[in-house]
C-alpha positions, 0 to 999 in steps of 0.5 A: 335860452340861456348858454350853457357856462350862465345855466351852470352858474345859475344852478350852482348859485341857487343850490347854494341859496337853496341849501338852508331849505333843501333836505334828503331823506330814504324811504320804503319797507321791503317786501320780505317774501315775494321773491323780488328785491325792490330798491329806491328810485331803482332804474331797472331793465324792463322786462321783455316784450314779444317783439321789443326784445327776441332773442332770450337766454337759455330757459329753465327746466319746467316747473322751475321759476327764476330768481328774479334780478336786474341789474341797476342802470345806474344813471342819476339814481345810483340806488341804496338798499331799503334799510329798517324795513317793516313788515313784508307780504306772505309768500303768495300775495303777489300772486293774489294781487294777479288771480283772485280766487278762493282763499286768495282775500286775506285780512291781517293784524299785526303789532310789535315793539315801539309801539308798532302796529300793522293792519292790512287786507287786500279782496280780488273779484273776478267778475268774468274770465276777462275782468279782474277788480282788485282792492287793497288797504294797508297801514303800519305805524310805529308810535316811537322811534329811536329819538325822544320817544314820540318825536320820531314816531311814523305812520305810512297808509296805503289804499289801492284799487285797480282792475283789468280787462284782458281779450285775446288782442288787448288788455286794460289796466287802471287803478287809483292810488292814495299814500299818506306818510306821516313822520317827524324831523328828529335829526335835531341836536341833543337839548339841554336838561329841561328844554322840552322840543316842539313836537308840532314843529317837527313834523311832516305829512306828504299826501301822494294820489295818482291814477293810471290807465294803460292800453297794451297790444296782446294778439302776437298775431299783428305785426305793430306791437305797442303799448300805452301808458299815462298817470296823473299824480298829486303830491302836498306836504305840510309845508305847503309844497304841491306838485301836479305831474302827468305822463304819458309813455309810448312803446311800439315795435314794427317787424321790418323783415324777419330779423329787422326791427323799427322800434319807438319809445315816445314820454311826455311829461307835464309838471307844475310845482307850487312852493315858495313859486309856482312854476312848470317843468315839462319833458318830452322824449323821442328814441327811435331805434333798429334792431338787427337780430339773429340767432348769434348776435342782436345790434341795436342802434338809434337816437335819443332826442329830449326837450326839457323846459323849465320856467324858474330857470329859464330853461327850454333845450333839446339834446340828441343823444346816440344809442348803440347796444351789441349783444352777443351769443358765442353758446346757449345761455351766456350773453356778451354786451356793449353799448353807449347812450345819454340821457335827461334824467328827470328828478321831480319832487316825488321822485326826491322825496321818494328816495329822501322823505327828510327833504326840507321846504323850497327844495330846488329841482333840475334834472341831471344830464347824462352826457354818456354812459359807456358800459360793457358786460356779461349775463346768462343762466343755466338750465339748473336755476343759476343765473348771473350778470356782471356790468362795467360802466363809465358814466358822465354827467351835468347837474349829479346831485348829492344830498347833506344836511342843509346849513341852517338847520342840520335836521333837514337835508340839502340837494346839492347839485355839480354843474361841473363834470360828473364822472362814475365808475360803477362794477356791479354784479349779480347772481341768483340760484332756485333749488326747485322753488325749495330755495331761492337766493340773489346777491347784488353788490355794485362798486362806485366811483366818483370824480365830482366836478365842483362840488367837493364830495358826492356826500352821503352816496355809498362807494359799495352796497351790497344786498343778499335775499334768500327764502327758505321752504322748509315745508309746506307750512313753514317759510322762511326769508332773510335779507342782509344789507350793507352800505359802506363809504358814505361821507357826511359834513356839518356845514355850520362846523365844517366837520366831515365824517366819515360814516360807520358801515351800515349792517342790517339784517332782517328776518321774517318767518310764516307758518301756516296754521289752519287752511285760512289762519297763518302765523307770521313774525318779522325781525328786523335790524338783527344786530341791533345797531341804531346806525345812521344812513343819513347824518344824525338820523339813527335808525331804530334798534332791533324791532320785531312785529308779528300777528296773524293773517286770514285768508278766505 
């Protein structure tokens, strides 16, 4: 096993022997009116179990549904906001997609500029009060993009079947999933009148397949609470890149008395990557914690041992990070918290391309270390539909990766690693209110500060993001949302000119609007960029300008 000041040398030599290949990229399309702001590669809160997590804020008033807001751990995946979104589902299909029932299938065409088009349809069935099947098929293309018309066109297809059997002491859940993600690398320099690029050169085609199965306790009656989950996932690209990854988690609570808990969280991942060579990359995790909790305050204390091995690097260590949370009630609603943890970040390719599909060829993977993350805040709701969360935390880290264009080819992006110290600074708060499901809105904004160890910029990470989801019913067939995002602080350098730049503010508005026909006819449209700026998330990668699609849905 090599000794840590070797390991740190030999991931710092081969990012910068990797760099030519390496590349970033953002991916994804908002969800405009299920209520839920979902972002890349977010680390999110999980929500609370029956025994994982027993005491709860102030409920809300009946018949009232939160806004639904988490704020981010930022760990390694210090997230941005989806930008350019397509278009979003209808008010209900999330709920569809939980109850089939009459007039809950649908069928849905849409089209708009740059060539746009959307065709989608999801079917439900329940073939029994236990037993739920559903299907969903959904493709969104646009034939052009904002660069040399055809050479910046993309085309995203999605297929999904999945069921659950649910008893009064058990539910099962599987399903199978199929992504393909076709698109073009057209962050290419401008060329001379007359030269005519490969269109065939620059593109990419990213196959994903995954399977899960999960078997979760639901009788509240026993007392060992558990859940298991486990996928299987493939991923290739056209550059003959291929990842095999399988993952099982564990989570089980056992009552020790009334107000003590012995509570296990247990992962197992199993990773081959094939790219200029094959190897394995394997994490195992164990956090055994206890709970105290009473009426007033809810202390958390354990440890968290992770394994990870890698044979490129010759990797195979285990760390032991401690866990401590406090959580305080001085009254009803508010909470008071503190805490200090570490980690090992898992990054895979899947979940790099995820959250940059302009990743070049041989990217080199490692995961990043968090050595400690000391954190305190304040979060609660009141009973009129306002809830809000505020977070300080101070993070450090080994292997904090960053993302630039690549040295020989700017069209694709690098992974740029900091085997040095890595310390962030992250304010972030939130805040969301729902007037009688009338009104719904939640605003984020999360501050960052970096101090990079070795490398010289944490480049293309925001220092501030800020998002702002409303959804407006104006009356039973007409609704309404708006998202509002904005970036800002990102910094990029053309390493061939050794030029730094600072990028503008990134401003994206997006709208969606669905009115309700007939019974089983609905209407809807979707503006996205508003303001019409082909900005640039990522260097010399504009987005498109202001794009709209619209089309109609049937239900049945």
């Amino acid at each position: 096993m090599m000794n840590s000041s070797v390991l740190r040398g030999s991931i710092f030599l081969l990012t910068l022997g990797f760099s030519t290949n390496f590349a970033l990229a953002q991916r994804g399309e908002i969800e405009s009116q299920t209520y839920e702001i979902v972002k890349e590669k977010s680390i999110e809160f999980a929500p609370a179990n029956r025994i994982f997590d027993k005491v709860q804020p102030v409920q809300a008033s009946t018949g009232q549904k939160k806004v639904s807001y988490e704020i981010l751990d930022p760990n390694i995946s210090i997230s941005s906001p989806k930008l350019t979104p397509a278009v979003g589902v209808s008010s209900d299909e999330k709920e569809r997609s939980e109850m089939p029932g009459v007039l809950n299938n649908y069928i849905k065409l849409g089209a708009g500029n740059y060539g746009r088009f959307l065709g989608e349809a999801f079917v439900g069935a329940r073939t029994s009060e236990d037993l739920v099947f559903t299907s969903q098929v959904k493709h969104l293309s646009a034939a052009n993009g904002p660069v040399d018309g055809k050479n910046s066109a993309n085309a995203a297809t999605n297929l999904r079947v999945g069921g659950k059997y649910i008893r009064s002491t058990y539910k099962v859940e599987a399903n199978v999933e199929y992504d393909r993600k076709n698109y073009y690398f057209y962050g290419y320099q401008p060329q001379p009148e007359g030269v005519t690029v490969n269109r065939d050169s620059l593109r990419q085609t990213v196959n994903q397949f995954g399977i899960n199965l999960g078997f979760e306790n639901t009788d509240a009656s026993v007392a060992v609470d558990y859940s298991v989950k486990t996928s299987l996932n493939t991923l290739s690209d056209r550059y003959n890149a291929s990842e095999l990854d399988w993952g099982t988690k564990l989570m089980a609570s056992v009552p020790i008395s009334e107000s003590f808990y012995a509570l296990l969280d247990a992962d197992a991942f199993i990773s081959q990557r094939v790219d200029r060579l094959t190897y394995n990359r394997n994490l195992f995790r164990v956090k055994p914690t206890f709970k105290y909790t009473t009426d007033v305050f809810t202390v958390t204390a354990g440890l968290n041992a992770v394994n990870e091995t890698d044979s490129q690097l010759n990797i195979n260590k285990t760390k032991a990070f401690p866990i401590i949370n406090f959580d305080v009630i001085p009254f009803t609603g508010l909470h008071i918290f503190a805490g200090y943890n570490g980690d090992i970040v898992r990054n895979t390719l899947k979940s790099m391309l995820s959250e940059n599909q302009w990743l070049g060829p041989n990217v080199l993977i490692v995961n990043t270390e968090k050595t400690a993350d000391i954190y305190a805040g304040v979060k609660g709701e009141t009973g009129d539909g306002f809830n809000y969360e505020g977070k300080v935390s101070y993070s450090r880290y080994r292997n904090f990766y960053s993302f630039n264009n690549s040295l020989s080819d700017t069209s694709k992006f690098s992974a740029i690693y900091d085997p040095g110290k890595t310390k962030v600074l992250t304010i972030s708060g939130q805040a969301g209110y729902n007037f009688n499901d009338l009104f719904k809105t939640s605003l984020k904004v999360n501050f960052f500060d970096y101090s990079v160890g070795v490398v010289e910029e944490p480049w293309h990470r925001p220092d501030l993001t800020l998002n702002w989801f409303n959804a407006l019913t104006i009356s039973k067939k007409l609704f309404v949302t708006a998202d509002f995002y904005m970036l800002r602080g990102i910094k990029a350098k053309n390493f061939q000119s050794g030029i730094v730049t600072k990028m503008p503010v990134v401003a994206d508005l997006n709208l969606k609007i669905d009115y309700l026909l007939t019974k089983n006819f609905s209407a809807f449209v979707s503006i996205n960029n508003v303001f019409g700026k082909e900005y640039q998330r990522y260097q010399y990668y504009p987005q498109q300008g202001l794009n709209f699609i619209g089309g109609l849905s049937f239900s049945f």
